[in-house]
MMTF fields as JSON, N, C-alpha, C and O atoms, coordinates in Angstrom:
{
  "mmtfVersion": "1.0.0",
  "mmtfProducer": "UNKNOWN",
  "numBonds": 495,
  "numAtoms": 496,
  "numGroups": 124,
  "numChains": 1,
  "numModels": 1,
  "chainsPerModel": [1],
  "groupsPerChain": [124],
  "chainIdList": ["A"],
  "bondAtomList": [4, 2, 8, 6, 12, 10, 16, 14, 20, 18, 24, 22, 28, 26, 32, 30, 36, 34, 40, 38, 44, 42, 48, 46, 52, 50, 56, 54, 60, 58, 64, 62, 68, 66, 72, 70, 76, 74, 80, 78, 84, 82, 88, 86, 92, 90, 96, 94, 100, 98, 104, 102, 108, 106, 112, 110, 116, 114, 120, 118, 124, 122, 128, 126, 132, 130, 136, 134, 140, 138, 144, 142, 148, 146, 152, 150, 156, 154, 160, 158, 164, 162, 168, 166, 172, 170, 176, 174, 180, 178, 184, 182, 188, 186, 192, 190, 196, 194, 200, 198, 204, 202, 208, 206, 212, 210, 216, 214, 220, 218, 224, 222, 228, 226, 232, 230, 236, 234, 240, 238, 244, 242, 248, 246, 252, 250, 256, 254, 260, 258, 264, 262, 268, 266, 272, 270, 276, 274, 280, 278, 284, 282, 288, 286, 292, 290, 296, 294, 300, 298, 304, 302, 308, 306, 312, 310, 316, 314, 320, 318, 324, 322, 328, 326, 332, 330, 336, 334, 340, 338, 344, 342, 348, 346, 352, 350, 356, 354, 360, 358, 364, 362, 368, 366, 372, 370, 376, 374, 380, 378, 384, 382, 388, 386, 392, 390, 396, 394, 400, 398, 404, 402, 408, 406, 412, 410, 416, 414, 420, 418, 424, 422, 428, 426, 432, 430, 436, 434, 440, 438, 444, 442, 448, 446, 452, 450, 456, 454, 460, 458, 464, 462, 468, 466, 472, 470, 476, 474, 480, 478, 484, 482, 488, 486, 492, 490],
  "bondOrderList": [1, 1, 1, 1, 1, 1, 1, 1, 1, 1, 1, 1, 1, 1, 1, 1, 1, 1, 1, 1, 1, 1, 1, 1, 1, 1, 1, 1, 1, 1, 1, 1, 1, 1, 1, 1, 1, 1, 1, 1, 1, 1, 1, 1, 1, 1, 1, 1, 1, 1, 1, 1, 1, 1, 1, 1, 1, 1, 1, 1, 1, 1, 1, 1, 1, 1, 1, 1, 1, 1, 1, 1, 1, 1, 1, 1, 1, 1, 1, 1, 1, 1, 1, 1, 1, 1, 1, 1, 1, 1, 1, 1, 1, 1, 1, 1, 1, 1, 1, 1, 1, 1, 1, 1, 1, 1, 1, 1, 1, 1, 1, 1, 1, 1, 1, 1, 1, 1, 1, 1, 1, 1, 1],
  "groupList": [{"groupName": "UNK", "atomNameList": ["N", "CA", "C", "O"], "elementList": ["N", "C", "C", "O"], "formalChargeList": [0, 0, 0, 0], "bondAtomList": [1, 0, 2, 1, 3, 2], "bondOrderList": [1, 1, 2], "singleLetterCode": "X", "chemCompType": "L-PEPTIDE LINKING"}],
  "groupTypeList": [0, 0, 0, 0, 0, 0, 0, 0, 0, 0, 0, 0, 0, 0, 0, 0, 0, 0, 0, 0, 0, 0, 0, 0, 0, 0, 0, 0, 0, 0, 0, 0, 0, 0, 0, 0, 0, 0, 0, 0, 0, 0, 0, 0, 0, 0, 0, 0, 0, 0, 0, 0, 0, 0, 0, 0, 0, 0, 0, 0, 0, 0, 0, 0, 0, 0, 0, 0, 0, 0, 0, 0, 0, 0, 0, 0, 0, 0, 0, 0, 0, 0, 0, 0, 0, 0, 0, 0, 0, 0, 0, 0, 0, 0, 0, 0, 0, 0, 0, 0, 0, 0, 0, 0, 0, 0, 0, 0, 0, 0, 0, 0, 0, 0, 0, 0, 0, 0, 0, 0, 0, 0, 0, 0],
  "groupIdList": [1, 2, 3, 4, 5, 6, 7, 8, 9, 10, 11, 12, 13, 14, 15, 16, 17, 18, 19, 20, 21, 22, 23, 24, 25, 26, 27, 28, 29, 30, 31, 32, 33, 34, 35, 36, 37, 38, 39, 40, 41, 42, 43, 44, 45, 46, 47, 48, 49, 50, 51, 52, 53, 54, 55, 56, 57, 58, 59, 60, 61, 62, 63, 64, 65, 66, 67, 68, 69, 70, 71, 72, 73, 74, 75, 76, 77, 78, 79, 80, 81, 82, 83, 84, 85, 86, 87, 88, 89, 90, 91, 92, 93, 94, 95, 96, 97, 98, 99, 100, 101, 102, 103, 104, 105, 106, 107, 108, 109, 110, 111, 112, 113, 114, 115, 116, 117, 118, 119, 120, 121, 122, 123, 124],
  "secStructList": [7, 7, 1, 2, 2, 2, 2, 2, 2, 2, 2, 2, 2, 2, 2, 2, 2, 2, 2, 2, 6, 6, 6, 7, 1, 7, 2, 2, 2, 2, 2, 2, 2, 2, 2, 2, 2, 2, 2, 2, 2, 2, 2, 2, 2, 2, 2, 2, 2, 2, 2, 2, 2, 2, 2, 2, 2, 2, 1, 7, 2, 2, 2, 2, 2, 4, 4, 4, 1, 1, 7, 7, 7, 7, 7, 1, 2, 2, 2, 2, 2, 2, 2, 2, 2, 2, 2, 2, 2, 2, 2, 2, 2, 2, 2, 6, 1, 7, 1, 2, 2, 2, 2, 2, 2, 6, 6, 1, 1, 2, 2, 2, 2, 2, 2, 2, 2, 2, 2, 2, 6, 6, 7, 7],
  "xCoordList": [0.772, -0.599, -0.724, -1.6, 0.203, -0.372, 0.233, -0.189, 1.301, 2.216, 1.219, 1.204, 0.367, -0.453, -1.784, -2.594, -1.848, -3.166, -2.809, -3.524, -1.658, -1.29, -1.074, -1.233, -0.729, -0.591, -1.989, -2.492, -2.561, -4.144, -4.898, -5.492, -4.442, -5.627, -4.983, -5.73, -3.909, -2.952, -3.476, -3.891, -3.276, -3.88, -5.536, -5.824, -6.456, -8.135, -8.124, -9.026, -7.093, -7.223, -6.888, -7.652, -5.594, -5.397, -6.101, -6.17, -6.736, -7.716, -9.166, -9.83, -9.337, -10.352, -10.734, -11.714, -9.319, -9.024, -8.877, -9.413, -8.11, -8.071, -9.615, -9.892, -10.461, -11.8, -12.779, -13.756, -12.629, -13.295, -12.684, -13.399, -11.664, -10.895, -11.295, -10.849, -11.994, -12.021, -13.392, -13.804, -14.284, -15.422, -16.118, -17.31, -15.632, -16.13, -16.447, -16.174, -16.979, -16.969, -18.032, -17.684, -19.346, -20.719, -19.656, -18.804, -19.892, -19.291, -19.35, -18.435, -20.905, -21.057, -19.931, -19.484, -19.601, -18.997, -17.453, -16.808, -16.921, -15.646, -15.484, -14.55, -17.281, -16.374, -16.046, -14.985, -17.439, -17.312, -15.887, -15.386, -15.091, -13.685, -13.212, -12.028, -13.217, -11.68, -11.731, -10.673, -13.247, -12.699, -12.193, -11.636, -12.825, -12.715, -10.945, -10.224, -10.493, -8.749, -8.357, -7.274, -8.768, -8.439, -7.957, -6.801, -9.648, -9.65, -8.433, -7.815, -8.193, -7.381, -6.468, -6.007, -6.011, -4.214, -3.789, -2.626, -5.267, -4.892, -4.956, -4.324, -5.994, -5.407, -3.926, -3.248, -3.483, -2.047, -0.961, -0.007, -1.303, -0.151, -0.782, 0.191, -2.013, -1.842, -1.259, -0.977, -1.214, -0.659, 0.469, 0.945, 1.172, 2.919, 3.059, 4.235, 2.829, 2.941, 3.469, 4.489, 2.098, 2.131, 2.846, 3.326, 3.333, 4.771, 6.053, 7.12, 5.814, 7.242, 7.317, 8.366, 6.081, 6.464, 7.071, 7.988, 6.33, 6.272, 7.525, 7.958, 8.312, 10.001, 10.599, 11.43, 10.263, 11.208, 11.197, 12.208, 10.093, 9.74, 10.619, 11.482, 10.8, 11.284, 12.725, 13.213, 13.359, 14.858, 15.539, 14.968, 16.664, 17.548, 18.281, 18.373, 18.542, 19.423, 20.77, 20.876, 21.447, 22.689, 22.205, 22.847, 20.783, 20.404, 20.026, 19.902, 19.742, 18.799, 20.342, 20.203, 21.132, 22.557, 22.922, 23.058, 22.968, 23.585, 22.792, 23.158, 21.468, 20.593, 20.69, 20.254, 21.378, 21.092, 22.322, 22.938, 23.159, 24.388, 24.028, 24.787, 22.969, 22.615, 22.238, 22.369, 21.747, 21.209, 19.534, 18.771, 19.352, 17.673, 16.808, 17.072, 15.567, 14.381, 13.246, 13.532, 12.013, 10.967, 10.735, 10.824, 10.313, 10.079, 8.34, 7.742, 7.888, 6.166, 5.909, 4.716, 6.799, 6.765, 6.64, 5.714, 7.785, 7.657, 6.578, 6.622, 5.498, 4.5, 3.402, 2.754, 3.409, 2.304, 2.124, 0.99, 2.856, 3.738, 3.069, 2.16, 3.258, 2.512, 1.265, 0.354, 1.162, -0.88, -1.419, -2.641, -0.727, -1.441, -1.869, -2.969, -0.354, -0.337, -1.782, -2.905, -1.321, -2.866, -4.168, -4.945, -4.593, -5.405, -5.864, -6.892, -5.116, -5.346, -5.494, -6.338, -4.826, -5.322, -7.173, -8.156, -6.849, -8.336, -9.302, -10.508, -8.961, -10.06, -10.377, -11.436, -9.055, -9.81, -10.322, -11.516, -9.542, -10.921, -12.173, -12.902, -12.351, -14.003, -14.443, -15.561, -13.365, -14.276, -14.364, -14.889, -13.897, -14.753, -15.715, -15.736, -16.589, -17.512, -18.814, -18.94, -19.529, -21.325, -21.17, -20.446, -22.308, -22.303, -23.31, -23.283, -24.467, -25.536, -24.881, -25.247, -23.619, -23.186, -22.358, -22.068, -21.969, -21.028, -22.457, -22.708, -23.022, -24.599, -24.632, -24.156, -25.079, -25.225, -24.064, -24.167, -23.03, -22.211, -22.216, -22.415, -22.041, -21.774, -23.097, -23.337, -23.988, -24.958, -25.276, -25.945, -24.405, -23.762, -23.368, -22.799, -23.697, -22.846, -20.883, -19.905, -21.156, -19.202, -18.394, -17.231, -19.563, -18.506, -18.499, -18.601, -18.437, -18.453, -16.824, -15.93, -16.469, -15.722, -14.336, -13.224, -15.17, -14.097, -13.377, -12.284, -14.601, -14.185, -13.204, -12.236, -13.042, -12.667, -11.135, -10.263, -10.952, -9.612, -8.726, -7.574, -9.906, -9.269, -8.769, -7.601, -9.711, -9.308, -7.921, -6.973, -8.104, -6.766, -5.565, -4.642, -5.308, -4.24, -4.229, -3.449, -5.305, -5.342, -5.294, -4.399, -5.894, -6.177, -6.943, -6.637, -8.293, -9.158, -9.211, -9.857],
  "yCoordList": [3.603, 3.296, 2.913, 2.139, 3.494, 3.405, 1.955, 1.195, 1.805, 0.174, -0.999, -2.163, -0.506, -1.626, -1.792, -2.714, -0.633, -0.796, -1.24, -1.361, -1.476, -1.947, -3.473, -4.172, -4.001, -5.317, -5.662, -6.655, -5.04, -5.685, -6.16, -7.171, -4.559, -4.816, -6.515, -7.29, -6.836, -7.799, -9.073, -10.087, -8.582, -10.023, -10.514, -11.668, -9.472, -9.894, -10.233, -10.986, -9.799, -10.554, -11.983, -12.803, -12.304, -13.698, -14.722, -15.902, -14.077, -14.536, -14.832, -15.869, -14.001, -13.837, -15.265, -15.889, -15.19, -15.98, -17.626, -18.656, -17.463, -19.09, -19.756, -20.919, -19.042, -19.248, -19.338, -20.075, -18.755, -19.064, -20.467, -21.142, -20.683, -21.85, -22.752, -23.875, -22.712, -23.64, -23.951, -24.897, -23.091, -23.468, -22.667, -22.9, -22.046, -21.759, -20.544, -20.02, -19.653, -18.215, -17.922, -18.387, -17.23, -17.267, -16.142, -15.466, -16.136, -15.705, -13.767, -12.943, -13.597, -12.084, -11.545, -10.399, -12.613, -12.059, -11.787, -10.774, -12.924, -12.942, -11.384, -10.587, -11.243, -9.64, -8.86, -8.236, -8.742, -7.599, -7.63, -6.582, -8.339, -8.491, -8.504, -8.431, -8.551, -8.436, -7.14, -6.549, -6.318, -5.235, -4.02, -2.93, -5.03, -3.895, -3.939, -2.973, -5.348, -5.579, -4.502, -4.003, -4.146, -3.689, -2.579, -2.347, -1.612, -0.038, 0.295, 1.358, -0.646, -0.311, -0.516, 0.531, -1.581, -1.777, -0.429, -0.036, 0.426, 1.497, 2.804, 3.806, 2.73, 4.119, 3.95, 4.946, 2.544, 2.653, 3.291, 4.03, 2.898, 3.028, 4.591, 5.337, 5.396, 6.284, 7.388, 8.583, 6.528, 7.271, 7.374, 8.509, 6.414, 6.029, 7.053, 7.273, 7.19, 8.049, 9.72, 10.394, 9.919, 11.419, 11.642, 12.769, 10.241, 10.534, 10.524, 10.772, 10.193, 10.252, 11.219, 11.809, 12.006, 13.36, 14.346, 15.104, 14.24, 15.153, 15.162, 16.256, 14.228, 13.298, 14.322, 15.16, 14.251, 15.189, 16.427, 17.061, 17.06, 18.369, 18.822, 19.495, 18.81, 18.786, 18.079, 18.188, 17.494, 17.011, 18.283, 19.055, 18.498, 19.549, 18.771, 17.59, 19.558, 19.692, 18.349, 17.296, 18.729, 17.778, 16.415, 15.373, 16.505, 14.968, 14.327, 13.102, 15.27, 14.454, 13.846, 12.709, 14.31, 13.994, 12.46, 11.309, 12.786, 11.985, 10.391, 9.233, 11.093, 9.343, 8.694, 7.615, 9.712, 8.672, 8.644, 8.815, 8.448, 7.246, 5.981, 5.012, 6.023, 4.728, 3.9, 4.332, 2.641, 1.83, 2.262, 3.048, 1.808, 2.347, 1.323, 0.218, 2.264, 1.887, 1.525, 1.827, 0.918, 0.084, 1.971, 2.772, 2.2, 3.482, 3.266, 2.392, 4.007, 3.988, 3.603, 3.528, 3.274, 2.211, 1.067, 0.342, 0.736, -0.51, -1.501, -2.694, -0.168, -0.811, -0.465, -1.365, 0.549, 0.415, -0.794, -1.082, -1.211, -2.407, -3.732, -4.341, -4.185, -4.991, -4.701, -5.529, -3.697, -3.737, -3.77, -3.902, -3.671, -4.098, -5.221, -5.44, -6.561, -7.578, -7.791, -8.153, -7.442, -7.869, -7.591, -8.532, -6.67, -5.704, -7.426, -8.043, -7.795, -8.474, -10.119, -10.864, -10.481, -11.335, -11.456, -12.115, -10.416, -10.806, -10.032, -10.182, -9.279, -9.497, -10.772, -11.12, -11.472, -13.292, -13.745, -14.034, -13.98, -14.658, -13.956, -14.354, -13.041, -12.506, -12.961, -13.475, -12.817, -13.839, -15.02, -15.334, -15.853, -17.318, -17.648, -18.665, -16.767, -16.802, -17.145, -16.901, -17.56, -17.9, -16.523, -15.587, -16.686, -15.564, -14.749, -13.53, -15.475, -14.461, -13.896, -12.722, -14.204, -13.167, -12.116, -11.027, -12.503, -11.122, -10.32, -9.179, -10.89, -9.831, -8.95, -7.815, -9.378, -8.821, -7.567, -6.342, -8.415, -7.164, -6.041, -4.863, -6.351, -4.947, -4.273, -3.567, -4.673, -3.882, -2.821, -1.79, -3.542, -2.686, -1.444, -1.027, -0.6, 0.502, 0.383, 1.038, -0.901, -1.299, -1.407, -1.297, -1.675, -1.924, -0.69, -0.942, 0.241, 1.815, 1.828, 1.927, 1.675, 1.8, 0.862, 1.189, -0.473, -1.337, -1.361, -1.762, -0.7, 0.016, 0.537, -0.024, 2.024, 2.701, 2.485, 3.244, 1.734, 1.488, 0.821, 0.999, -0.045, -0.884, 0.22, 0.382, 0.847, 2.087, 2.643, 2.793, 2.929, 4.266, 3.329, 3.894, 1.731, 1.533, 0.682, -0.183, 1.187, 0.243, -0.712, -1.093, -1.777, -2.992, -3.713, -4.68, -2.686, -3.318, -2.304, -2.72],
  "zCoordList": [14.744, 14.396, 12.919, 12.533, 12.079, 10.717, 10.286, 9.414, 11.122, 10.373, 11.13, 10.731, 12.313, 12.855, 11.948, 12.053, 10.971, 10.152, 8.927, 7.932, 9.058, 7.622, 7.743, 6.743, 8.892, 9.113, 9.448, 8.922, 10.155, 10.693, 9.18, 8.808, 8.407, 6.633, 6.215, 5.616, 6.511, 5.875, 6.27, 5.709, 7.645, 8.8, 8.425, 8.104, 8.533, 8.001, 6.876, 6.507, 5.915, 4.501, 4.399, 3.89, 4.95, 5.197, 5.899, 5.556, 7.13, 7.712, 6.974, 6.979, 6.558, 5.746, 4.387, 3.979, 4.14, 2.419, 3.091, 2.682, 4.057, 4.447, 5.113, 4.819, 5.905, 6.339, 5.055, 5.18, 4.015, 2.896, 2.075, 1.333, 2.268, 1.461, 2.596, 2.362, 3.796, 4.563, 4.591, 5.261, 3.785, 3.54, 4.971, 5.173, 5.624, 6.864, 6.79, 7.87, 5.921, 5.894, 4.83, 3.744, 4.79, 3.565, 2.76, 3.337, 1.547, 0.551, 0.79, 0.774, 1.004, 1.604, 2.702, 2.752, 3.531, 4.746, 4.037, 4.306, 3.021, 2.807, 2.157, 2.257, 1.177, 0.62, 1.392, 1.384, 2.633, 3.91, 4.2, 3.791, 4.697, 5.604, 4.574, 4.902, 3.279, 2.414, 2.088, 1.872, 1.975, 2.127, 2.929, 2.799, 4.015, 5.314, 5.359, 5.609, 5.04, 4.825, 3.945, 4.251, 3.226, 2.344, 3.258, 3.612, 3.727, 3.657, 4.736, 4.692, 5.616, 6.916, 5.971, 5.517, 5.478, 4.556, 3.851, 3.756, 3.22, 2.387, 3.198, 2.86, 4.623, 5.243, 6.041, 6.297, 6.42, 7.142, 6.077, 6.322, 5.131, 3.576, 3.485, 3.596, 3.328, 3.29, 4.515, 4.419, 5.596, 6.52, 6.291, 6.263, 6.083, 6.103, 4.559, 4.27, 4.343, 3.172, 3.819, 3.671, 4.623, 4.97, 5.566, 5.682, 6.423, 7.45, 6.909, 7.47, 5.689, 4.735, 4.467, 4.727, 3.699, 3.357, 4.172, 3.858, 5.501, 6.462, 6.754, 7.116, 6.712, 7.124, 6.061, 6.413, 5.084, 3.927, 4.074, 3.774, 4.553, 4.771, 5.855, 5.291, 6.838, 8.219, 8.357, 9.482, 7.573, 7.675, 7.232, 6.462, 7.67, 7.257, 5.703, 5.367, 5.288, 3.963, 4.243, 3.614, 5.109, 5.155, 5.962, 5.83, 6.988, 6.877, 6.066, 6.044, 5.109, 4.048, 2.86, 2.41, 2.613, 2.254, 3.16, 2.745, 3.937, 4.793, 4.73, 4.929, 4.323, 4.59, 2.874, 2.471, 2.133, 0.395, 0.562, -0.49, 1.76, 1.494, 2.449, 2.478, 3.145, 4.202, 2.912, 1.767, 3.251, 2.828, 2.168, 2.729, 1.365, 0.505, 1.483, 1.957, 1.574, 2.346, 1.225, 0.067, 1.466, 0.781, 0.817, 1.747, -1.099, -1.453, -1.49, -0.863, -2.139, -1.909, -3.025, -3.319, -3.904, -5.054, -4.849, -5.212, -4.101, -4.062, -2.852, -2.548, -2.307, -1.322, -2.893, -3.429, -3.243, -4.051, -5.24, -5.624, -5.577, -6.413, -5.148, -5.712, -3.92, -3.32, -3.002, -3.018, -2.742, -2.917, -4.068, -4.139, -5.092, -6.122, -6.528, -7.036, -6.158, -6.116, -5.043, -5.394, -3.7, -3.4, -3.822, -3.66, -4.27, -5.066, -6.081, -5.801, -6.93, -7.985, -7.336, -7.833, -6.481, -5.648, -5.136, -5.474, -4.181, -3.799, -4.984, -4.784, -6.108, -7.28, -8.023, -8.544, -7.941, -8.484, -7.565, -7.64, -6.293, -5.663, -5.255, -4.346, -5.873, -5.667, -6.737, -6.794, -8.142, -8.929, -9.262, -10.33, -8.464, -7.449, -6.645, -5.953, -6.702, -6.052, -6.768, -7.967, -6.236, -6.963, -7.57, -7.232, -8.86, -9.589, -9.0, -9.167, -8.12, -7.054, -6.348, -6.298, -5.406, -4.457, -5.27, -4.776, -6.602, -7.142, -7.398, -7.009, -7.883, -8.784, -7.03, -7.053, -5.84, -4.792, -4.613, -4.56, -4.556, -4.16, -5.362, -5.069, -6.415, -7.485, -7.842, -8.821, -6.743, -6.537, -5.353, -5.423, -3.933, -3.073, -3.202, -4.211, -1.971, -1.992, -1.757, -2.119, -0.917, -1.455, -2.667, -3.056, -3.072, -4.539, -5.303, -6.503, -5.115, -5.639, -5.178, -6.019, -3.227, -2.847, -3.74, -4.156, -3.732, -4.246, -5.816, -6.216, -6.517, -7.723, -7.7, -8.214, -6.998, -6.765, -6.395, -6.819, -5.827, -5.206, -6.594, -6.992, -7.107, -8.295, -9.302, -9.656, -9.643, -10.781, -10.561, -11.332, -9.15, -8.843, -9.093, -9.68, -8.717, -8.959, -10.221, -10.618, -10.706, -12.477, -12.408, -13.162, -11.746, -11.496, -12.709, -13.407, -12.683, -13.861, -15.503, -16.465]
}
């Protein structure tokens, strides 16, 4: 469930960004769906997180030996390191937008949320 919410947040964003570049999408709707991309991209990543931990917690001592001689896996660095990239993506193209629909949204109760997300990974 959590790797399908992480591709879905991925999928409405792209979806999202090309329907606005296609002129086919009112500027309000593009924020709605980029952030709704967002919130699913960041609860799958926070899921995959808890299942990592939970993975460390619950491995015995000599599996856990045994797996830092396999090959290295994408660490939660290096996903937090691409959502940021996206993070900073869809913050320029929000600021491409008419300056009435930004005044709208950062008047929203979303944009508290969207703040918010920006802060934690120091975006702005």
């Amino acid at each position: 469930m959590k790797k399908q919410l992480i591709t879905m947040g991925i999928i409405i964003m792209a979806v999202i960004v090309v329907l606005q570049f296609l002129g086919l999408l009112s500027p309000l709707l593009f924020i709605i769906g980029g952030v709704i991309g967002i919130i699913l991209f960041l609860t799958g990543m926070k899921k995959e997180k808890q299942k990592l931990k939970e993975q460390n917690i619950k491995q015995p001592i000599k599996q856990k030996e045994k797996n830092t001689k396999q090959a290295p896996t994408a660490s939660s660095n290096e996903l937090d390191d691409d959502l940021k990239k996206v993070l900073v993506m869809t913050d320029s193209l929000l600021g491409e937008l008419p300056q009435d629909v930004i005044e709208r949204f950062s008047q929203s109760d979303d944009f508290e949320l969207y703040e918010r997300v920006l802060n934690k990974y120091r975006i702005k």
